[in-house]
C-alpha positions in Angstrom: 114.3 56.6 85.1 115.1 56.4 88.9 117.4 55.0 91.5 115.6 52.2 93.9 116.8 50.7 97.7 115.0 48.8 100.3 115.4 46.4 102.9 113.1 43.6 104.1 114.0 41.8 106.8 114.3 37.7 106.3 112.4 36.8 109.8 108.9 38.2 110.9 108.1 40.6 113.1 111.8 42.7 112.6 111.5 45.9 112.2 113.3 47.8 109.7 114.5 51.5 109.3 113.5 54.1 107.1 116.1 55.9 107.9 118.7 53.6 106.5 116.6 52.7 103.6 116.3 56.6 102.6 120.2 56.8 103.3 120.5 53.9 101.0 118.5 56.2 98.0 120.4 59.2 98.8 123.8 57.6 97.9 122.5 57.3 94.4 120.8 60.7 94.2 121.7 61.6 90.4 120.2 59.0 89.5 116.5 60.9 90.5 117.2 64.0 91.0 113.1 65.4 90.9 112.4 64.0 94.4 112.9 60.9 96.8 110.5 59.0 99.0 110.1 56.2 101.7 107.9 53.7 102.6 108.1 51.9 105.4 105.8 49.1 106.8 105.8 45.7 108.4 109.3 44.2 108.0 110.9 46.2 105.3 111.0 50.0 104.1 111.1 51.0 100.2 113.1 54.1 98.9 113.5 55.6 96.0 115.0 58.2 93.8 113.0 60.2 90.9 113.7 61.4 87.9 110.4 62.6 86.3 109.9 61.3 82.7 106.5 60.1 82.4 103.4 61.1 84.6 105.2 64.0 85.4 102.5 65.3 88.4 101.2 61.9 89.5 104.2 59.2 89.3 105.5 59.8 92.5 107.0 56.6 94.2 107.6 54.6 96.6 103.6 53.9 95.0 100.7 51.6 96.8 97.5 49.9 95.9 94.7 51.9 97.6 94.1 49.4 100.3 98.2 49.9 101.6 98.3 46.4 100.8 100.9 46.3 97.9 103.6 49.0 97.4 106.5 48.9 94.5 109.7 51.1 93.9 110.3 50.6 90.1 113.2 52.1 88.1 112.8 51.8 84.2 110.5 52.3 81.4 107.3 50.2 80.8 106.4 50.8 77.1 103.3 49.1 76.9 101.7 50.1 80.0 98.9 51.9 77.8 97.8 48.5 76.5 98.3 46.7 79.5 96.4 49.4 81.6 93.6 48.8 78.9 94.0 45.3 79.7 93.6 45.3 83.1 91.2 47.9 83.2 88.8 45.7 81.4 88.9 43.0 84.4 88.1 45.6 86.6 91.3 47.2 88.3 91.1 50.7 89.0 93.5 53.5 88.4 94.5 56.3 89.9 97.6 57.6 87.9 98.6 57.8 84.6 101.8 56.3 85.5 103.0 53.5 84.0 104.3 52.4 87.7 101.0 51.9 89.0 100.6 49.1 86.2 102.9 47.3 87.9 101.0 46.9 91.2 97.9 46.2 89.4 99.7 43.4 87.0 100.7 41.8 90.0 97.1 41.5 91.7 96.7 39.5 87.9 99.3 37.8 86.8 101.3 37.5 90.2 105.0 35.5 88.9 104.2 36.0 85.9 103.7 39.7 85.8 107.6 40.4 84.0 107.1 38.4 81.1 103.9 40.7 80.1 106.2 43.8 80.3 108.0 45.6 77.4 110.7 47.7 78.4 113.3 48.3 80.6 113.4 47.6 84.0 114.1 46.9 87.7 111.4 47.1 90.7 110.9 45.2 93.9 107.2 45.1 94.8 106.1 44.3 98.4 103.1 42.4 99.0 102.2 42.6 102.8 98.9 40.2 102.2 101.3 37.3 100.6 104.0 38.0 102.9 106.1 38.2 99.8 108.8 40.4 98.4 109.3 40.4 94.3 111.7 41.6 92.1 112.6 41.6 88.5 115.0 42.7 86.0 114.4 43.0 82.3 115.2 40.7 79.6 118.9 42.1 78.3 119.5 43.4 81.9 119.7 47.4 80.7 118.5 48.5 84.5 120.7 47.4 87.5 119.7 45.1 90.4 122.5 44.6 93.3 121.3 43.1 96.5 123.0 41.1 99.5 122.0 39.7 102.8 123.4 41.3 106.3 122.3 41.2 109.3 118.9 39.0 108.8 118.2 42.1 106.3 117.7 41.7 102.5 118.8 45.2 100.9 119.0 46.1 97.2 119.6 49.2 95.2 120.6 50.1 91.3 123.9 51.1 92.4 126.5 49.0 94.9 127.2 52.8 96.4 123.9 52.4 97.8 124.4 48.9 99.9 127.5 50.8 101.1 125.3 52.6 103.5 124.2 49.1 105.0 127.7 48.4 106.5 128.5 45.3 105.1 132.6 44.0 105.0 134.0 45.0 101.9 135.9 41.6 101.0 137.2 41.5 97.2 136.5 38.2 95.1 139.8 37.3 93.7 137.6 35.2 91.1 135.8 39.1 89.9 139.5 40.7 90.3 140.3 38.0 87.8 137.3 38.2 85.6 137.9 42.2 84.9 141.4 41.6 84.1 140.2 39.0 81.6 137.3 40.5 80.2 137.1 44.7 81.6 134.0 44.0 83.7 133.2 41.7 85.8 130.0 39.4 84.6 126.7 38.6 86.1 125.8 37.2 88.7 128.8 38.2 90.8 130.1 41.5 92.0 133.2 42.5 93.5 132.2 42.4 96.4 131.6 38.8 98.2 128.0 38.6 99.5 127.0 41.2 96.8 125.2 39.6 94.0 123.4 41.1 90.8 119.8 39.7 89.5 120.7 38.7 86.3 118.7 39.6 83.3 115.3 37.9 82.4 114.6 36.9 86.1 112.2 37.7 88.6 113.4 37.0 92.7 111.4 36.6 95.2 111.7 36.6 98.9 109.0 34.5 100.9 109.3 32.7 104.5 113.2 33.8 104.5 113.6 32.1 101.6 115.4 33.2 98.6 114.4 31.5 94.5 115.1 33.1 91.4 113.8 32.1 88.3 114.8 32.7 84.1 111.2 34.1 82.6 113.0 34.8 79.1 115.7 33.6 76.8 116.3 34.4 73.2 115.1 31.3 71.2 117.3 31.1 67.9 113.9 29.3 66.2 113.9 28.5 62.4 114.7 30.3 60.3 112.8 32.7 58.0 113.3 31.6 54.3 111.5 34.9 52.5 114.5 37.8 52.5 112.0 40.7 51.4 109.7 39.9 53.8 112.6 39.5 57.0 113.6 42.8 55.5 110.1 44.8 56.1 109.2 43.0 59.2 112.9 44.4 60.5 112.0 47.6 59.4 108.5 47.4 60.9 109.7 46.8 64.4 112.7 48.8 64.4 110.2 51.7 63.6 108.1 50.4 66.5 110.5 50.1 68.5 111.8 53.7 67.8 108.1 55.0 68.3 107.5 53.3 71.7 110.5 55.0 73.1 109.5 58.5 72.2 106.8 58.3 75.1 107.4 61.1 77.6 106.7 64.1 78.8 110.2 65.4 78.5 112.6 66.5 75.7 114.8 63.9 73.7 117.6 63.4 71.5 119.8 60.4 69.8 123.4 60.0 70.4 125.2 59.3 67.2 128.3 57.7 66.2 130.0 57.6 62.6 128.3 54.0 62.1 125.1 52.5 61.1 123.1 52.1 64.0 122.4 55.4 65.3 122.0 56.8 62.3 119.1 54.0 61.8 118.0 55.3 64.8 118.2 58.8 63.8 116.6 58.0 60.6 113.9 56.2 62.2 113.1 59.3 64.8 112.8 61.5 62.3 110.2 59.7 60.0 108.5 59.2 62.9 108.2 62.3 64.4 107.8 64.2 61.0 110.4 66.3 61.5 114.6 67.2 61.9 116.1 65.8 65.5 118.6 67.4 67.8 121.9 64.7 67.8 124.9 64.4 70.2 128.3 63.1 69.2 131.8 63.2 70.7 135.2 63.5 68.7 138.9 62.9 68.9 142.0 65.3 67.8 143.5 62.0 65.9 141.5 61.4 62.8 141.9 57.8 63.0 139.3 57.7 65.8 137.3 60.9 65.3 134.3 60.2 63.9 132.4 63.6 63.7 133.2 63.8 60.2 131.3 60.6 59.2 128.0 61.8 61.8 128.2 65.1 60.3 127.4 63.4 56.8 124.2 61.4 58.6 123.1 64.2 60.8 123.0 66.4 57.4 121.7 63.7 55.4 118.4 63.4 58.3 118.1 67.3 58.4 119.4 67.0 61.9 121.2 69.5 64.1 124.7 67.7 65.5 125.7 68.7 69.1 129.6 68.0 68.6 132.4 67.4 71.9 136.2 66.6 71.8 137.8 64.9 73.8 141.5 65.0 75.1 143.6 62.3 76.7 142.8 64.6 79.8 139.4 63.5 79.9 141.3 59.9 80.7 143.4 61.4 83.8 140.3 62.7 84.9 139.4 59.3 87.1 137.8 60.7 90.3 133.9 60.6 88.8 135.1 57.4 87.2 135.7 55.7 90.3 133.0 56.8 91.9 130.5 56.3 89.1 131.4 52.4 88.4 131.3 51.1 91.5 133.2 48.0 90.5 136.1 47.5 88.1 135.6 48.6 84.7 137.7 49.3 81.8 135.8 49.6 78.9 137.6 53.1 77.7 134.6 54.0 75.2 133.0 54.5 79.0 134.5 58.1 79.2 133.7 59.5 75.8 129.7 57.7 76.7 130.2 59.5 79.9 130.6 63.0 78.0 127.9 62.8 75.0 125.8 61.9 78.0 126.9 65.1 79.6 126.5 67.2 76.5 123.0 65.7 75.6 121.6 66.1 79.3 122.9 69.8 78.9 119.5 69.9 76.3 116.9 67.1 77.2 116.2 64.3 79.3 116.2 61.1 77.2 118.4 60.0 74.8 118.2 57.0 72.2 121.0 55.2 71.3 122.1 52.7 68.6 123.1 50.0 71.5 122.4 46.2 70.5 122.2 46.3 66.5 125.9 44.6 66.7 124.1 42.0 68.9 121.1 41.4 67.3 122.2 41.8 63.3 126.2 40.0 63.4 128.1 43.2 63.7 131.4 42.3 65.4 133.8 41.5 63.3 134.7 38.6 65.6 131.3 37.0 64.8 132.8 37.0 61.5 136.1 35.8 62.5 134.3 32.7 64.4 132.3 31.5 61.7 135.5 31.1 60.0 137.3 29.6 62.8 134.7 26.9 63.5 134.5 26.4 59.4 137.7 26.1 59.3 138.1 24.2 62.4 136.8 20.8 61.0 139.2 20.6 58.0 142.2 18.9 59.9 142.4 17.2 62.9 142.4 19.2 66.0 146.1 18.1 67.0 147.5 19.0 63.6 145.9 23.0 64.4 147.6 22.8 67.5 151.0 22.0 66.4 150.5 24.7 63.8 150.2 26.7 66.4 152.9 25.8 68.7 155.7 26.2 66.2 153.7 29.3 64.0 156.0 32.8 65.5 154.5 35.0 67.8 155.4 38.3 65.9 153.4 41.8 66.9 156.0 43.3 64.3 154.8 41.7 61.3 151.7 43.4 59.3 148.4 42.3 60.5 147.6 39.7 58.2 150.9 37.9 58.9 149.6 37.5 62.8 148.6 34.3 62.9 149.6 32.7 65.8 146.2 33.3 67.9 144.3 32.0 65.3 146.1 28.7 65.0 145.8 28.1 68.8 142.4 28.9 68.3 141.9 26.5 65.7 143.3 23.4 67.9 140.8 24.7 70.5 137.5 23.7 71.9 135.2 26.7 70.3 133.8 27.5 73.3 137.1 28.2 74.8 138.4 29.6 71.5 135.5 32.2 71.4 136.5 33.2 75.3 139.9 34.2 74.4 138.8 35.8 70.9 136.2 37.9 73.5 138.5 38.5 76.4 140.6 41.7 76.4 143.4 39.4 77.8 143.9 35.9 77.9 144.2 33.8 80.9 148.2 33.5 81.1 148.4 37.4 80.7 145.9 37.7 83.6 148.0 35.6 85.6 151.4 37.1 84.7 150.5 40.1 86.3 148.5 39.3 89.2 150.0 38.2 92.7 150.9 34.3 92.6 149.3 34.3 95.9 145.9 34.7 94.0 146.4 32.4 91.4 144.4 29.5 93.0 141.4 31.5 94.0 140.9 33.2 90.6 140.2 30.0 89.2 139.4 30.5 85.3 138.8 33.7 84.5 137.1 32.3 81.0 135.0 30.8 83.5 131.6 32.9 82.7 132.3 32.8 79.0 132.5 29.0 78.8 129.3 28.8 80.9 127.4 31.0 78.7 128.2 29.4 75.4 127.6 25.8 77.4 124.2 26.7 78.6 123.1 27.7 75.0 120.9 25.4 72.9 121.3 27.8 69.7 122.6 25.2 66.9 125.0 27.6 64.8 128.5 28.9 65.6 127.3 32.9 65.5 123.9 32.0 67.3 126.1 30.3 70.2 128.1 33.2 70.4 125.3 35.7 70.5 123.8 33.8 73.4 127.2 34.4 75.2 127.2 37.8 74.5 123.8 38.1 75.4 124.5 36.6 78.8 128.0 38.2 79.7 129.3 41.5 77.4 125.9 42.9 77.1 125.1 43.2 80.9 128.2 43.4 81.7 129.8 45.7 79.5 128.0 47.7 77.5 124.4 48.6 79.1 126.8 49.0 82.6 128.6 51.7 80.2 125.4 53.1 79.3 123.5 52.8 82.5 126.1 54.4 84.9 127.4 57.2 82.5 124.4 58.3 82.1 123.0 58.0 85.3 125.5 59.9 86.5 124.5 63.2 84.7 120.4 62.2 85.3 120.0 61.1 81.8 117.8 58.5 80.6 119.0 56.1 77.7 116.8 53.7 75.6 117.8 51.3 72.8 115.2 50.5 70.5 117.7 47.7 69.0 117.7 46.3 72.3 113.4 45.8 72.2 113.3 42.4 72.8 110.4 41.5 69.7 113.2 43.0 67.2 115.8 40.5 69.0 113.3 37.7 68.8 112.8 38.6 65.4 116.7 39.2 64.3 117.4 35.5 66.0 115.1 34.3 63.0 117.6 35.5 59.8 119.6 33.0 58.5 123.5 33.6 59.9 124.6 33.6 56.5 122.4 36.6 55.7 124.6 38.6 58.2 127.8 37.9 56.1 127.8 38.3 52.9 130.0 38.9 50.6 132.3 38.4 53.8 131.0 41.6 55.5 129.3 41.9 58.9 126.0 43.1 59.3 125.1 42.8 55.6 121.8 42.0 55.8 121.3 44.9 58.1 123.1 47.0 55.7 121.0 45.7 52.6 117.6 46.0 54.8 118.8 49.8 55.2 119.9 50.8 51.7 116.6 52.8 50.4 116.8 55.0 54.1 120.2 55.4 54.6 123.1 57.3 52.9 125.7 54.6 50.5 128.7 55.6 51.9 127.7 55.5 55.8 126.7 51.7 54.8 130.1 51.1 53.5 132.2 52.5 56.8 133.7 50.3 59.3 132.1 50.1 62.8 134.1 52.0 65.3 132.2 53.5 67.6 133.4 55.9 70.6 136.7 54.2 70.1 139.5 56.3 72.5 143.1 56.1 71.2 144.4 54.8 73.9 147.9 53.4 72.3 149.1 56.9 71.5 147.9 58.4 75.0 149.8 55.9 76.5 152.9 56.7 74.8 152.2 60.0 76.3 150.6 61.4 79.1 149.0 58.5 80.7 152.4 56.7 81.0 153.1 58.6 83.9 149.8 58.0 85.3 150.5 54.2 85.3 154.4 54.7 86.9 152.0 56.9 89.9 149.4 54.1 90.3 151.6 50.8 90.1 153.6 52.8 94.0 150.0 52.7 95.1 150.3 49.9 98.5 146.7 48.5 97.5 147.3 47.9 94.5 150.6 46.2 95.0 148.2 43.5 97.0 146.9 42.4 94.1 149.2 42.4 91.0 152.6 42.6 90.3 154.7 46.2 89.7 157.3 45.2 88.2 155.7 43.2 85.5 152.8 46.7 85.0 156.6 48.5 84.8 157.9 46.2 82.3 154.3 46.2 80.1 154.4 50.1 80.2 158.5 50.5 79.0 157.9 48.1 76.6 154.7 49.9 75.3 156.2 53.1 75.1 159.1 51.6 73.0 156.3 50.2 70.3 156.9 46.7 71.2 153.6 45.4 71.4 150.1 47.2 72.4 149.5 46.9 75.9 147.6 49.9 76.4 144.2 47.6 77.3 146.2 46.1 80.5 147.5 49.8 81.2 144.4 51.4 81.4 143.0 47.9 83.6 145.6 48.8 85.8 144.3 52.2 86.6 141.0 51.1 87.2 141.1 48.7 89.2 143.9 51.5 91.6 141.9 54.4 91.3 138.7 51.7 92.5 140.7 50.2 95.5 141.7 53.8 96.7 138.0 54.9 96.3 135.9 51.8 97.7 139.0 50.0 99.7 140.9 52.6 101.5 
């Protein structure tokens, strides 16, 4: 795993600057911390940043072919280099390394464009090739490794990290639109960034740069194809790959060990590692003080069931105050709160290896969130009455946080009289469009547009036939990147730790997008067939648990100690430019007297001022 930068200039015959190109990698240093290296030649310079994994004597990058003519700074895994190495040594191409970089150069000489669909892995690279004039990049299929790039000055520059383009110069200008999307959603979604001119390559494409001229391109989509009919056999053939996908990512040359949760996912990946490498794993997990979200208990009770040693953390709501390396680490808005306990079982793991797997994408791939669930229902439900009848239900239906959960019905209604592409949005969003507004600046209202707007383009653009499939795709397209493999890339980046996701392997997503969706809910439960498929390996009663996850309690904290934190940050003058104190005031006193949870738009709040007086001041 590594940290990449460059420049190529647009026009012929510019030169280009090492110096700022190394300056660029050294921004995002953590992220390779076993060496660095430059390459410059005719219109553009390569950096990178190292941190040794596989190949550890001969993977050294920037790399070139043997004639100069074709150089590549790659960050990620390529799992089946081996075979394509066999491949391509078979027409001929000739190796020097044993690194699985190097296939990339050579993949390119055969399969030019088409070289990132005959990868399995994880990745992001830009490959120079002075003989075609031509600059190429490409980012894996589910986006887990990071590609930012802009154009300044007649110079295109890229990096994993936005720190990096920093060291360009450009004009940090917010998008109101992005300052709108995190509100909405806690990140702020592909292709955009927050920074205007700033773009990221979103998953499954390549890029390439050629006669000055940008083009992207889509080489994969998940194809929801029809579906299998034979449950035993879906059931081995998910077990088969999830096992292969496990034993590809135990290549390296370095020490690893699983992060795991109370839930079912990592300890299928625990499970998994420890069949295949014949014996007991070393697992990290982090803890709360508040039972309700401390889930060392239920890992304790997997670790011991896989003969595995648990590395344990707690955390405090300290750990939440904490927001310098927070800032500094997400280098845009970003209030997913499970990022800070990620962000510390990263820092306990790296304390003992390298790599770590994680259970990342089995929600995705096998109906795990409950609002899968919840959106089956709605869009069943959704074509018993006309859609004006739902939507006078929900007009006149009370709005009533008070009353016990199952009494809430309100959002559910409005949903129901909604188009289900808007009405999976706001069942998504971490706040819904009018809350967005009522607390930022009217002066921004027009330029935020919708900030559904991603969401509603996601689920649009899919061609997926059922409700759950449809909402997988926008996931697929928008949390995913977004959210959750930012969380994972960043935090543990930070601490020079590689993550892989063997749930996350695109054949076992290809394969998943083949089960029946009614499979997935049985018996009215989420991820049943995953759970059934899983029942000879793994222990009853961690099949029967809820998913959580690194949940933090963030209503109690901000009854407490982060209140204060918020009454600090909403006096800050830049943030004041953007949303309105006296409506944060009013959310916080309101929160603190129990009347309603509003400890999502609390912690946003912080975010998005400890990110303004970090990248803004």
């Amino acid at each position: 795993m590594c940290g990449i930068a460059g420049i190529v200039a647009l026009a012929a015959g510019r030169a280009v600057s090492g110096e700022l190109a190394l300056a660029m990698a050294d921004r995002i240093a953590h992220r390779g911390p076993d060496g660095s290296g430059v390459h410059v030649g005719p219109g553009y310079a390569l950096s990178h940043r190292r941190l040794a994994i596989v190949d550890l004597a001969g993977g050294a990058q920037p790399m070139g072919t043997s004639d100069g003519r074709l150089w590549v700074t790659f960050n990620g895994e390529i799992y089946n280099y081996l075979e394509l190495r066999e491949e391509l040594a078979a027409k001929g191409h000739v190796f020097l390394t044993h690194s699985d970089t190097e296939v990339l150069l050579h993949g390119w000489r055969q399969w030019g464009r088409g070289l990132a669909e005959r990868l399995r892995g994880m990745f992001a690279f830009v490959l120079v090739d002075e003989e075609q004039h031509e600059a190429y990049a490409a980012r894996d299929r589910l986006g887990k490794k990071p590609l930012h790039w802009l154009v300044h000055d007649g110079l295109f520059c890229f990096a994993s990290e936005i720190k990096a383009l920093h060291a360009v110069g450009f004009e940090k200008r917010l998008r109101t639109d992005a300052i709108a999307q995190f509100l909405a959603l806690r990140y702020v979604p592909d292709p955009i960034t927050v920074f205007e001119g700033v773009h990221k390559l979103p998953p499954g494409h390549w890029l390439s740069l050629r006669d000055g001229a940008i083009t992207t391109q889509r080489f994969w989509r998940l194809a929801f194809g029809e579906a299998v009919a034979d449950r035993a056999a879906a059931s081995e053939r998910t077990l088969s790959l999830l096992d292969e996908a496990v034993r590809i990512r135990l290549m390296g040359e370095v020490p690893l060990a699983p992060f795991l949760s109370g839930g079912v996912d990592s300890y299928a990946v625990v499970d998994s590692m420890t069949r295949t490498l014949g014996r007991p794993v070393t697992a990290c997990t982090i803890g709360f003080p508040d039972p309700r979200f401390d889930e060392r208990p239920a890992a304790r009770e997997s670790a011991a069931a896989c003969g595995a040693k648990l590395l344990e953390e707690e955390l405090s709501p300290q750990h939440l105050l904490d927001l310098d390396w927070y800032a500094h680490t997400y280098d845009e808005p970003f209030s997913d709160s499970s990022a800070v306990p990620t962000y510390h079982v990263c820092k306990l793991a790296r304390r003992h290896v390298t790599v770590a797997l994680s259970g990342d994408g089995g929600d995705e791939g096998f109906g795990g969130y409950r609002r899968y669930l919840f959106d089956v229902r709605e869009n069943r439900t959704r074509n018993l009455l006309p859609r004006a009848l739902w939507r006078l239900f929900g007009a006149v239906y009370p709005k009533a946080d008070w009353l016990p959960r199952w009494l809430r019905g309100k959002r559910t209604l409005q949903n129901l009289g909604r188009d289900p592409a808007e009405a999976y949005a706001r069942s998504v969003s971490a706040h819904l469009p009018e809350e967005v507004f009522a607390v930022l600046r009217q002066e921004h209202h027009a330029a935020a547009g919708d900030p559904h707007a991603p969401l509603l383009a996601a689920y649009a653009n899919s061609d997926a036939r059922s409700p759950l499939h449809r909402a997988v795709a926008t996931d697929l397209a928008t949390w995913l990147p977004g959210d959750i493999l930012v969380k994972a890339d960043r935090a543990s980046m930070a601490v020079s730790l590689e993550v892989r996701c063997p749930f996350l392997d695109h054949r076992l997503l290809e394969h998943a997008a083949t089960i029946p969706p009614a499979w997935h809910f049985a018996g009215g439960r989420t991820k049943s067939f995953l759970r059934a498929t899983l029942a000879g390996r793994l222990l009853p009663a961690a099949l029967e648990r809820k998913k959580q996850g690194f949940s933090v309690p963030l209503r109690t904290w901000f009854q407490g100690p982060l209140g204060s934190a918020v009454e600090d940050a909403v006096g800050d003058s830049l943030l004041q430019q953007w949303l309105r104190p006296e409506v944060v005031r009013t959310l916080l006193a309101r929160h603190r007297q129990g009347v309603g949870d509003h400890a999502e738009m609390l912690w946003a709040v912080l975010v998005l001022a400890r990110f303004l007086r970090r990248w803004c001041a």
